[in-house]
C-alpha positions as CSV (number, residue, x, y, z in Angstrom):
1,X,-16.7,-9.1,29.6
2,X,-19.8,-9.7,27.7
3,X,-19.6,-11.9,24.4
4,X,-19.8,-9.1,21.7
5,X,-16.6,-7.5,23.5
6,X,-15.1,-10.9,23.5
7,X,-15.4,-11.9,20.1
8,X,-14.8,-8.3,19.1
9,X,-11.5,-8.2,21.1
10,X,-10.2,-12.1,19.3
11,X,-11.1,-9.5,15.9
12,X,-9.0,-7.0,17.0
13,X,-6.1,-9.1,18.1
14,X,-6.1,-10.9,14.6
15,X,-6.2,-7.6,12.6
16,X,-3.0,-6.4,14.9
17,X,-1.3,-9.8,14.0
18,X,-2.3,-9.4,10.6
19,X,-0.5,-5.8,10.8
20,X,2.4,-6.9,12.1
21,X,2.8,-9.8,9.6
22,X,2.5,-7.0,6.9
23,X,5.0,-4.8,8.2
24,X,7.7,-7.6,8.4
25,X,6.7,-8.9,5.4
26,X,7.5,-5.5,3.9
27,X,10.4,-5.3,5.8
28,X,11.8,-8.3,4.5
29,X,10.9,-6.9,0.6
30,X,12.3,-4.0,1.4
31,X,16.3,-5.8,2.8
32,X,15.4,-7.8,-0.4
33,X,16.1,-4.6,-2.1
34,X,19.8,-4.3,-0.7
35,X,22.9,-5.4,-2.1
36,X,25.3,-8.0,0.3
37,X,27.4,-4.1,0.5
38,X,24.6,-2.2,1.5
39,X,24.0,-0.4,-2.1
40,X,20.9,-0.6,-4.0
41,X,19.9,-3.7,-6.0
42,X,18.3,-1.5,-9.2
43,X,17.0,-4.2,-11.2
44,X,15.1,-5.4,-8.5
45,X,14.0,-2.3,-7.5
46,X,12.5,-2.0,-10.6
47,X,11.0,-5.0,-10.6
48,X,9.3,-4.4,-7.5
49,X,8.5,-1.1,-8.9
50,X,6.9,-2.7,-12.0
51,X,4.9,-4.5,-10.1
52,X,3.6,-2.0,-7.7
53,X,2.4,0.2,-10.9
54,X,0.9,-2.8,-12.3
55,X,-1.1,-3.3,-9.0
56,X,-2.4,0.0,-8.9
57,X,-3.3,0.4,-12.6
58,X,-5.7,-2.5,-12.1
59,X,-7.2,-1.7,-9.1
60,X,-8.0,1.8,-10.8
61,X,-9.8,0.3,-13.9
62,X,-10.9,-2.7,-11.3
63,X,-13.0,0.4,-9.5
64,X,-13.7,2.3,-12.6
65,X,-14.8,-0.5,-14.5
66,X,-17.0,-1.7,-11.3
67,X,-19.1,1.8,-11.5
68,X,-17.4,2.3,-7.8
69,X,-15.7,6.1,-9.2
70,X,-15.5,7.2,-12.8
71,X,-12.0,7.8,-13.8
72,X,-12.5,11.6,-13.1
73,X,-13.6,11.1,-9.6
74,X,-10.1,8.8,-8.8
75,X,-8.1,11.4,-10.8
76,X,-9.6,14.0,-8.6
77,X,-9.0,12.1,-5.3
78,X,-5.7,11.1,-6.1
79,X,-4.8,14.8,-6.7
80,X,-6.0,14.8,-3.4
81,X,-4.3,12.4,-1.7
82,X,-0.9,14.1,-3.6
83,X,-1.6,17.0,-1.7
84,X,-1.8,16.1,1.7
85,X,2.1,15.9,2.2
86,X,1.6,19.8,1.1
87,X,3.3,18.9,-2.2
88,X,1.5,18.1,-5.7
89,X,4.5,16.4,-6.9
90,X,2.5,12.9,-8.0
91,X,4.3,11.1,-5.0
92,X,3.3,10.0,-1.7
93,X,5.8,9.8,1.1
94,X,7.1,6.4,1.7
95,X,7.1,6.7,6.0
């Protein structure tokens, strides 16, 4: 195995650990979420939801306000991501 597949396989592996990290972090939200009876804890929910929105509201003006899209071109694209579950309900599917 030459060098550049070497250090380009230690990448990988780190990414995949990074993933997986992720995914039981947002597992771990996610129980967070559940009551002790298995219901729905709402006010966190919204909470969490709260801060979700506010996440993606700055990174839209973050990219707008960079010159990386104008706000027409993100509108656009999200109508386009909306539509690739076949739906244009303004929600993507969660799985």
């Amino acid at each position: 195995m030459g060098l550049i597949n070497w250090i380009f396989d230690i990448y990988q592996h780190t990414q995949i650990d990074k993933a997986r990290q992720e995914a039981a972090q947002a597992r771990a939200e996610v129980s967070a979420v559940r009551t002790s009876g298995g219901g729905v804890d709402s006010e966190r929910l919204e909470r969490m939801l709260g801060e979700l929105a506010l996440a993606a509201k700055t990174m839209q003006r973050l990219l707008v306000e960079k010159g990386v899209c104008t706000h027409q071109e993100f509108a656009e694209r999200l109508r386009q991501v909306d539509l690739e579950d076949g739906r244009a309900d303004g929600r993507a599917p969660l799985l």
